[in-house]
PyMOL commands that place a pseudoatom at each C-alpha (Angstrom):
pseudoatom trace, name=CA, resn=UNK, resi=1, chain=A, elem=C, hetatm=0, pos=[30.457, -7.702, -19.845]
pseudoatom trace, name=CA, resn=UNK, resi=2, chain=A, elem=C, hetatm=0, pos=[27.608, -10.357, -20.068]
pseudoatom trace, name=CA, resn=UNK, resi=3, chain=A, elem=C, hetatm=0, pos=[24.485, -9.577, -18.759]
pseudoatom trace, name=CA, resn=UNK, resi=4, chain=A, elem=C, hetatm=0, pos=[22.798, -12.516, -16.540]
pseudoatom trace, name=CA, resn=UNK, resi=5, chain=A, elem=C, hetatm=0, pos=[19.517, -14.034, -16.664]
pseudoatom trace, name=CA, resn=UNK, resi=6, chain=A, elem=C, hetatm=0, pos=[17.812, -16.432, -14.499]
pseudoatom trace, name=CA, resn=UNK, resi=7, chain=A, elem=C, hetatm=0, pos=[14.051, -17.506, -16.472]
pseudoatom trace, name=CA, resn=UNK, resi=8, chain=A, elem=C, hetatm=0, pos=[12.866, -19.785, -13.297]
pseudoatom trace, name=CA, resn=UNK, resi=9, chain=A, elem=C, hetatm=0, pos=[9.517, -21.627, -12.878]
pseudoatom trace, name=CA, resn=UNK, resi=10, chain=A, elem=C, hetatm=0, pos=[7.996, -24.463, -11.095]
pseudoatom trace, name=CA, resn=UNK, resi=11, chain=A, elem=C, hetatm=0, pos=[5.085, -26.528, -10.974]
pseudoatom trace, name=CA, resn=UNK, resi=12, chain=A, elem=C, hetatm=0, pos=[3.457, -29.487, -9.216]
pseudoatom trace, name=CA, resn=UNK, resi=13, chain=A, elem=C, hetatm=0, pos=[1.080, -32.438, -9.805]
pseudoatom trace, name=CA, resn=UNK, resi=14, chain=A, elem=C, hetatm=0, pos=[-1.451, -32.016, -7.334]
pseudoatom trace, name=CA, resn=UNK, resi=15, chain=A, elem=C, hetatm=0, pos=[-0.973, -29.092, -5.037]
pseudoatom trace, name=CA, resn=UNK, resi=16, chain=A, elem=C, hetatm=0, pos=[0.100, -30.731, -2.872]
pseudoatom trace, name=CA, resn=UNK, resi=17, chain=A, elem=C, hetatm=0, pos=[1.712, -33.610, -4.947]
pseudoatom trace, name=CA, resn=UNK, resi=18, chain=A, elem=C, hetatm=0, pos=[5.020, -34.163, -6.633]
pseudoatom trace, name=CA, resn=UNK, resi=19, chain=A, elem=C, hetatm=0, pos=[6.685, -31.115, -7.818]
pseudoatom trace, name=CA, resn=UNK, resi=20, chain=A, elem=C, hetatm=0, pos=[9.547, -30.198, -9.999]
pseudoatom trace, name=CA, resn=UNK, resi=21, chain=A, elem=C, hetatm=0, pos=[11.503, -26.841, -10.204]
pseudoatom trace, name=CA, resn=UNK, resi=22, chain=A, elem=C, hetatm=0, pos=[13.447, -25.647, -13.713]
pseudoatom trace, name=CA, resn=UNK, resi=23, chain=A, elem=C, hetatm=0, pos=[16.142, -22.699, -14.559]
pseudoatom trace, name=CA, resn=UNK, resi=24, chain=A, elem=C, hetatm=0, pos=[17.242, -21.596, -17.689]
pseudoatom trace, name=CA, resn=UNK, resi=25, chain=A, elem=C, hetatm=0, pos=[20.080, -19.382, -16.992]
pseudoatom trace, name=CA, resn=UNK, resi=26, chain=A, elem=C, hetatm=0, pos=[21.742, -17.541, -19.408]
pseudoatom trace, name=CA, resn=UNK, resi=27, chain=A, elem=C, hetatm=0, pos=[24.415, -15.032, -19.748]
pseudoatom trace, name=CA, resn=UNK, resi=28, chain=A, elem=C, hetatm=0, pos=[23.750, -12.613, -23.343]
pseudoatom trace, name=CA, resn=UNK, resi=29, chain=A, elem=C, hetatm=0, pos=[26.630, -10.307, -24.844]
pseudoatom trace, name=CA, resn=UNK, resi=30, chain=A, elem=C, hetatm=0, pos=[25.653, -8.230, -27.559]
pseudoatom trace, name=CA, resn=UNK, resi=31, chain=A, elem=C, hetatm=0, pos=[22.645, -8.964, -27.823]
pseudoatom trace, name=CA, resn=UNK, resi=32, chain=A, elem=C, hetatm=0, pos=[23.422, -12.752, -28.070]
pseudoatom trace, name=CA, resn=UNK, resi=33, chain=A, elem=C, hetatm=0, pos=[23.568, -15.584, -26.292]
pseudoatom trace, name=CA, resn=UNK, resi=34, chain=A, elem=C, hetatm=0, pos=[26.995, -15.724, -24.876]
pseudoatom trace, name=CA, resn=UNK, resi=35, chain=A, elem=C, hetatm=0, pos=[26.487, -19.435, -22.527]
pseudoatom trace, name=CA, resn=UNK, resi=36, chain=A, elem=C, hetatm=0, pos=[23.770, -21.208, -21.458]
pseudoatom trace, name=CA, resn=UNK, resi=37, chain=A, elem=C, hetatm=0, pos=[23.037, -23.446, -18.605]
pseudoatom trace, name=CA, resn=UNK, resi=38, chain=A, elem=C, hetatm=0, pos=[19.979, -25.816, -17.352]
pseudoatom trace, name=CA, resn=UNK, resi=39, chain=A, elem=C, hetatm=0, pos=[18.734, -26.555, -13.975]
pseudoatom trace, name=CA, resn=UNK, resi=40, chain=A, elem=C, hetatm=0, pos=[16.178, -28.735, -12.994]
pseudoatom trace, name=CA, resn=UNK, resi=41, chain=A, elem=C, hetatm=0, pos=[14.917, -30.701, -9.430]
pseudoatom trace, name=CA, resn=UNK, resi=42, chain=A, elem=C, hetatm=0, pos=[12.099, -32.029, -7.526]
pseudoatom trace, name=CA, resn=UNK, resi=43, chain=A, elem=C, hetatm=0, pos=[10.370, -33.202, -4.260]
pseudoatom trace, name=CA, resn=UNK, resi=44, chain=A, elem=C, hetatm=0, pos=[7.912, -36.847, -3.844]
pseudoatom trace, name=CA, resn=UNK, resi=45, chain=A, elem=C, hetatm=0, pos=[5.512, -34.309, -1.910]
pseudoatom trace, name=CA, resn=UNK, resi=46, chain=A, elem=C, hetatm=0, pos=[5.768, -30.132, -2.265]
pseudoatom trace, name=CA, resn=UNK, resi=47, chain=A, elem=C, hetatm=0, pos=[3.465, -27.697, -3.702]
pseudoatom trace, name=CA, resn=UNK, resi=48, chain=A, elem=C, hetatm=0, pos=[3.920, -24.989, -6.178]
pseudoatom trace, name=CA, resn=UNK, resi=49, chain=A, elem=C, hetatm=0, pos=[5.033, -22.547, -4.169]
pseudoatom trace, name=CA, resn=UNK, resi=50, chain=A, elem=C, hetatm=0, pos=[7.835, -24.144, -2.890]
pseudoatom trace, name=CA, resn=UNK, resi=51, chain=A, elem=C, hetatm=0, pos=[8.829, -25.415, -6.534]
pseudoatom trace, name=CA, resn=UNK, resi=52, chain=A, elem=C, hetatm=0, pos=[9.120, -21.921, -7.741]
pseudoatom trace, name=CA, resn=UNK, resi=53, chain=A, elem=C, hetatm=0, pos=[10.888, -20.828, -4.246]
pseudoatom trace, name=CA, resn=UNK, resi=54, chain=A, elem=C, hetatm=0, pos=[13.409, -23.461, -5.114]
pseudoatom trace, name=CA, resn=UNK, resi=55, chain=A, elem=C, hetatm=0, pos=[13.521, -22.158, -8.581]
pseudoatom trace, name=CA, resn=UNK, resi=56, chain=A, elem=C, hetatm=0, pos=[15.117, -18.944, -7.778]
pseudoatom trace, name=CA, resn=UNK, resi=57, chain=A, elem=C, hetatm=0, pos=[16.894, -20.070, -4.479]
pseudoatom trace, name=CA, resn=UNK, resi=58, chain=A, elem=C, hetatm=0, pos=[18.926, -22.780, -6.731]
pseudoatom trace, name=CA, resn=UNK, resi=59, chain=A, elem=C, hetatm=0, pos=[19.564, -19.581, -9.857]
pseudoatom trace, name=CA, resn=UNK, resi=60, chain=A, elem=C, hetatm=0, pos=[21.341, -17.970, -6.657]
pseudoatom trace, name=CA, resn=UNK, resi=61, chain=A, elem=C, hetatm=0, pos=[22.600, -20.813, -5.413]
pseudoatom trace, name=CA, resn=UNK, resi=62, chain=A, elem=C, hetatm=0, pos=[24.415, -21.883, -8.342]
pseudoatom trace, name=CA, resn=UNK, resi=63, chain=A, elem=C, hetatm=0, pos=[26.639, -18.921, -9.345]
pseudoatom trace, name=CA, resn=UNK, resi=64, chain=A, elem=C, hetatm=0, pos=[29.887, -19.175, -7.989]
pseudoatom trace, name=CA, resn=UNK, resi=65, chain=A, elem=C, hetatm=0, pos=[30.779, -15.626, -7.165]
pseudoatom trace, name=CA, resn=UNK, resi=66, chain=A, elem=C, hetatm=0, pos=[28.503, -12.271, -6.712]
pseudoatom trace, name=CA, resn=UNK, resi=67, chain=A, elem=C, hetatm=0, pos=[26.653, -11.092, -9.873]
pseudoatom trace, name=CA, resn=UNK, resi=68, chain=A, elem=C, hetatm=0, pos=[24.578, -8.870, -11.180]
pseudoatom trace, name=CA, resn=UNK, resi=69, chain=A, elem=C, hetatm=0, pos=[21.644, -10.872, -12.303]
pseudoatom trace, name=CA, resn=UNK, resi=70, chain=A, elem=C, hetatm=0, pos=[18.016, -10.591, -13.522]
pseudoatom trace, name=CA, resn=UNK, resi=71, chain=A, elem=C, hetatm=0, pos=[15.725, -13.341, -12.084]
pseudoatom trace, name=CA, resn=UNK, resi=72, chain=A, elem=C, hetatm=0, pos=[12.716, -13.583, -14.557]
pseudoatom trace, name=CA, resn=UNK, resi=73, chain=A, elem=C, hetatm=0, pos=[9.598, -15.711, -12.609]
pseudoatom trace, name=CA, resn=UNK, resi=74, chain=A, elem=C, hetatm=0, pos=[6.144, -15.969, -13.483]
pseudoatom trace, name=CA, resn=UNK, resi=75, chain=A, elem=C, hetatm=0, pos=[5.603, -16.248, -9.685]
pseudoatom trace, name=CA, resn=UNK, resi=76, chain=A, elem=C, hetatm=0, pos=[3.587, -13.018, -8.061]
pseudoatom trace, name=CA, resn=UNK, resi=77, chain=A, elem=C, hetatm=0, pos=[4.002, -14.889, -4.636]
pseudoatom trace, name=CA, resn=UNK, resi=78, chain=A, elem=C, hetatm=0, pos=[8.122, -15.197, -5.371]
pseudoatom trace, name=CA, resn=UNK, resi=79, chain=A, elem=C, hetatm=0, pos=[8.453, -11.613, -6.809]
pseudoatom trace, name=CA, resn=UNK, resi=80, chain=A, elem=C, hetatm=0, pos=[6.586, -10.132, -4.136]
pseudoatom trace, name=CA, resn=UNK, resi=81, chain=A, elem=C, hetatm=0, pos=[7.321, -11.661, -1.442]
pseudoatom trace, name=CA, resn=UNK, resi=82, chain=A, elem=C, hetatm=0, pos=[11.329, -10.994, -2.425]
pseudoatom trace, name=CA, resn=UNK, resi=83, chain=A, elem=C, hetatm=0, pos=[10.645, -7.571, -3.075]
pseudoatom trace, name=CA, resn=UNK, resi=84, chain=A, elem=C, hetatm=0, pos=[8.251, -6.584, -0.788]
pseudoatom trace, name=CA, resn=UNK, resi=85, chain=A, elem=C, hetatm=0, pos=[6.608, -9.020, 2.258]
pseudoatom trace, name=CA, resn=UNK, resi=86, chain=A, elem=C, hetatm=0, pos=[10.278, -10.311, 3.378]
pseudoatom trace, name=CA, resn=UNK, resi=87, chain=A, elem=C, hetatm=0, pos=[10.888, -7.006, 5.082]
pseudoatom trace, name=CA, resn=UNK, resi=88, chain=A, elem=C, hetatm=0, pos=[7.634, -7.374, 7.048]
pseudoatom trace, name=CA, resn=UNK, resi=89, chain=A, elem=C, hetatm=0, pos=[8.584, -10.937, 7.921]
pseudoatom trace, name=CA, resn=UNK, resi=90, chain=A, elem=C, hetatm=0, pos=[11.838, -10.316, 9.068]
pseudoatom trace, name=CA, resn=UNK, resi=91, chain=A, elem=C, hetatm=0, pos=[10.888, -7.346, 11.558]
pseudoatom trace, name=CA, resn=UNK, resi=92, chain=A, elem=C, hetatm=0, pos=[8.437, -9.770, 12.757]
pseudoatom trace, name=CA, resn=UNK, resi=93, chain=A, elem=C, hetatm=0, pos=[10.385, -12.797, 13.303]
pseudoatom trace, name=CA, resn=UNK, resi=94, chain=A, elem=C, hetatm=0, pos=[9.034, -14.483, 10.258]
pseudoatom trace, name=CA, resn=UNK, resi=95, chain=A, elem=C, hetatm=0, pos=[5.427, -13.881, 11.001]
pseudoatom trace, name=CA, resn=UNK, resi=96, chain=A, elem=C, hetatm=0, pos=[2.955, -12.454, 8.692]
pseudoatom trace, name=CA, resn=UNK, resi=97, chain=A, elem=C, hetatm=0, pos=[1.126, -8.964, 9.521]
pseudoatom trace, name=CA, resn=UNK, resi=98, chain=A, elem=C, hetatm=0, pos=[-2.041, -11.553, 11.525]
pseudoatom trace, name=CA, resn=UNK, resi=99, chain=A, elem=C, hetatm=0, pos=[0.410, -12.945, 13.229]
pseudoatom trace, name=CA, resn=UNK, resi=100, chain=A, elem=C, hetatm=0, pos=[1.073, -16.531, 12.144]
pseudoatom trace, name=CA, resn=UNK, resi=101, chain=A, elem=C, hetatm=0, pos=[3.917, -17.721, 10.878]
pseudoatom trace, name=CA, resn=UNK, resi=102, chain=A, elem=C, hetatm=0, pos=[5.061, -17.664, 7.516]
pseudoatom trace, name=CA, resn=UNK, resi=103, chain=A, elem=C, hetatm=0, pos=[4.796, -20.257, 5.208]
pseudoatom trace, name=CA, resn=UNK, resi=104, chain=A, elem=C, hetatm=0, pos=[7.624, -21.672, 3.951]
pseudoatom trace, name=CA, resn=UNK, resi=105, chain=A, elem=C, hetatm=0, pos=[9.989, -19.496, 5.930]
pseudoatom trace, name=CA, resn=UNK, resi=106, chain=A, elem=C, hetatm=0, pos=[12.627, -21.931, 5.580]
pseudoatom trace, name=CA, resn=UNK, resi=107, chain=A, elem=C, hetatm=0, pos=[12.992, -21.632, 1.952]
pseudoatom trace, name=CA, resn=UNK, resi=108, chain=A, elem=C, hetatm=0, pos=[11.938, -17.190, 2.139]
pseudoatom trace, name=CA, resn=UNK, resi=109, chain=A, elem=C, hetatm=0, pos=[15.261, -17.227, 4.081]
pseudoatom trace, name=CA, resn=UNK, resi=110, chain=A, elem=C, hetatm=0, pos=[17.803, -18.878, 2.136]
pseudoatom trace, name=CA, resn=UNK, resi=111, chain=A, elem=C, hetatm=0, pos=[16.506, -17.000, -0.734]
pseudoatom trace, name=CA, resn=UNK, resi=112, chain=A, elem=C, hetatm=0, pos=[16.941, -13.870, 1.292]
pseudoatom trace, name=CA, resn=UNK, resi=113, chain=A, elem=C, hetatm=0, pos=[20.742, -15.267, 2.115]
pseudoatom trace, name=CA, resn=UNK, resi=114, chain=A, elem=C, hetatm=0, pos=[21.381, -16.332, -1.479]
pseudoatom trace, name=CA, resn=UNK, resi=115, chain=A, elem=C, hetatm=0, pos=[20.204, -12.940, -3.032]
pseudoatom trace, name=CA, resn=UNK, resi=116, chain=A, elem=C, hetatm=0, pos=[22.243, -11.230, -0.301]
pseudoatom trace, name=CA, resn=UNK, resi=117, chain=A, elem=C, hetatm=0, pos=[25.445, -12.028, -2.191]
pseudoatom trace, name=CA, resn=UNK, resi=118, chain=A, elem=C, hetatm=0, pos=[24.166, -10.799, -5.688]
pseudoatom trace, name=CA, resn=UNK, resi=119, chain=A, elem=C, hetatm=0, pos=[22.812, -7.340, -7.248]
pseudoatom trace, name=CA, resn=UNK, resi=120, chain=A, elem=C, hetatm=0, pos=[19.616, -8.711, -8.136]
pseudoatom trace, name=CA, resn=UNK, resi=121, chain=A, elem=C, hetatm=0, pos=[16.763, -7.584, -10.411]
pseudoatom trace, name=CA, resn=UNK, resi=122, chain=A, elem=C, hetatm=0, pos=[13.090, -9.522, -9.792]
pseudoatom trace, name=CA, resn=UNK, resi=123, chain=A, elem=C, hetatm=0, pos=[10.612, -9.434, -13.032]
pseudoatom trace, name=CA, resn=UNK, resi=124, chain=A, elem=C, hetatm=0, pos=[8.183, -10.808, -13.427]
pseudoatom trace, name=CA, resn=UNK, resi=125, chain=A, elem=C, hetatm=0, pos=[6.205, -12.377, -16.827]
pseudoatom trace, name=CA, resn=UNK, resi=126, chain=A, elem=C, hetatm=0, pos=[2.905, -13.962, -17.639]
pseudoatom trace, name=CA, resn=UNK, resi=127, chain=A, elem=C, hetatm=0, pos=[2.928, -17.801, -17.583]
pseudoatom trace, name=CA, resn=UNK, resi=128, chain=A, elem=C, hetatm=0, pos=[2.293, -20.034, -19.943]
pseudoatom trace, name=CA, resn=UNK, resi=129, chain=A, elem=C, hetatm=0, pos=[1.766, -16.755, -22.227]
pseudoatom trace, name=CA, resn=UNK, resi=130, chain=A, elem=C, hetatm=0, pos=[4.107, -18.027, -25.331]
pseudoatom trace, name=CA, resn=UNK, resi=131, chain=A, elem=C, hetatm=0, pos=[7.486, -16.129, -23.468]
pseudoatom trace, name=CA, resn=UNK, resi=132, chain=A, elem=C, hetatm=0, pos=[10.006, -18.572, -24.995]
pseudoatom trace, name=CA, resn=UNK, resi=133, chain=A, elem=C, hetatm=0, pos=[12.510, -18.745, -21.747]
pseudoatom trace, name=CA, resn=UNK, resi=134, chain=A, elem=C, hetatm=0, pos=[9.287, -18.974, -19.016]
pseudoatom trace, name=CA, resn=UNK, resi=135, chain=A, elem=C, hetatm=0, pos=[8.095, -21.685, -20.960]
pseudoatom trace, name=CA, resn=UNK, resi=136, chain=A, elem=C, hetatm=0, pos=[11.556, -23.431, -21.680]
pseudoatom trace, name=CA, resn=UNK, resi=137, chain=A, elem=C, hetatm=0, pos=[11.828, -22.908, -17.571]
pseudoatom trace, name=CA, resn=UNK, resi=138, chain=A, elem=C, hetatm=0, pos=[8.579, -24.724, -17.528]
pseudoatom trace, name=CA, resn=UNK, resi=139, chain=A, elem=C, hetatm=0, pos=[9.649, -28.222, -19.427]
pseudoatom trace, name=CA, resn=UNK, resi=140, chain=A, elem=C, hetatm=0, pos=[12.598, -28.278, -17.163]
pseudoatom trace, name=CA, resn=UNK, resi=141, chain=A, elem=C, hetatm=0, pos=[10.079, -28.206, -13.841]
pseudoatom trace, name=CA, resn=UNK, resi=142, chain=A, elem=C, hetatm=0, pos=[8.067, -30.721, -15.533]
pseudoatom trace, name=CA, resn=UNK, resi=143, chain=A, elem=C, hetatm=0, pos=[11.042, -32.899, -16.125]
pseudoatom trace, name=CA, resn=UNK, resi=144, chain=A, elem=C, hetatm=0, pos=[12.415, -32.070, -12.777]
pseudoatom trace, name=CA, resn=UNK, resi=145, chain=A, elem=C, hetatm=0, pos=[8.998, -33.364, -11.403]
pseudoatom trace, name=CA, resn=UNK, resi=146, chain=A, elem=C, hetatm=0, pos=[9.206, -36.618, -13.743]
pseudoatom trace, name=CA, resn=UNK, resi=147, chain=A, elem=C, hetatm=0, pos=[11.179, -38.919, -11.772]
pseudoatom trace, name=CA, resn=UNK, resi=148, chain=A, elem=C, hetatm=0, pos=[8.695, -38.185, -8.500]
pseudoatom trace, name=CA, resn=UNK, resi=149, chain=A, elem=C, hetatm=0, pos=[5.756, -38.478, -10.553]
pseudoatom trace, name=CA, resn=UNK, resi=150, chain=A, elem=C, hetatm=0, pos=[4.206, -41.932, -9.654]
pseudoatom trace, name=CA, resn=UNK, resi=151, chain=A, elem=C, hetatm=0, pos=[4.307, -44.761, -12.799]
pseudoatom trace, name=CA, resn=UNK, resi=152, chain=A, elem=C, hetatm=0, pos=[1.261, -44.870, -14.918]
pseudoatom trace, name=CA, resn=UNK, resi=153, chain=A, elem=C, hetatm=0, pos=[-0.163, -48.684, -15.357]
pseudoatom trace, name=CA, resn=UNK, resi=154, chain=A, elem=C, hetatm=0, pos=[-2.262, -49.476, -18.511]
pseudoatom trace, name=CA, resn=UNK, resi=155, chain=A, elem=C, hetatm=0, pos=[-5.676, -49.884, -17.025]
pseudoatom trace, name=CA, resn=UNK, resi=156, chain=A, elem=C, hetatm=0, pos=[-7.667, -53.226, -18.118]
for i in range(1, 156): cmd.bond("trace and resi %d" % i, "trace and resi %d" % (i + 1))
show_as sticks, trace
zoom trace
């Protein structure tokens, strides 16, 4: 049996600004890579939190039936709001402990919907540190954030 992996990041131009959101998943057998796959996406106008909500939302997403499955992020806010604030927010109809609501509850719940239907492990890794799948995660939300990125013009 393969073990899963999702190595998810995101990152934006601006914050706000365009934004791009990359996945490396990949499944590992004995020790080796059994099957890889690449994901990548972006918004004209996001920030980074929502890039690396999308991130692990569209690792869910994109398996086609329950797994077990380790999402790797170098997101605090993702990890710990998965793990920990989303119970909060839920018992108080998706506002935060003063009150107000929660930012992008939209995306919070359909990553609470998509990790309903999976046996899911959150860690979570340094960025930009010299892990080899976090940063491979990285190129992928830069390129994902490419075509949204506005031309540069040679100045003169």
């Amino acid at each position: 049996m393969a073990e899963l992996f999702a190595y998810t990041d995101g990152a934006c131009s601006g914050n706000p600004g365009p934004g791009g959101w990359g996945v490396l998943m990949r499944a590992v057998q004995d020790g080796r890579v059994a099957k890889e796959r690449e994901l990548k996406g972006g918004e004209p106008d996001s920030t980074n939190n929502r890039m690396e909500l999308l991130a692990a939302i569209n690792a869910l997403e994109t398996l086609a039936r329950p797994s077990t499955i380790t999402v790797v992020t170098d997101s605090q806010y993702v990890k710990n709001g998965v793990t920990n604030w989303i119970h909060g927010w839920k018992r108080n109809g998706w506002k935060t402990a003063a009150k107000k609501p929660v930012k992008n509850a939209e995306l919070w719940q359909r990553l609470d919907a998509a990790q309903a239907r999976h046996k899911v492990t959150w860690e979570w890794v340094k960025g930009h540190a010299g892990h080899p799948e976090n940063e491979r995660a990285d190129e992928l939300a830069r390129e994902g954030m490419k075509p949204f990125k506005p031309a540069r013009t040679p100045s003169g």
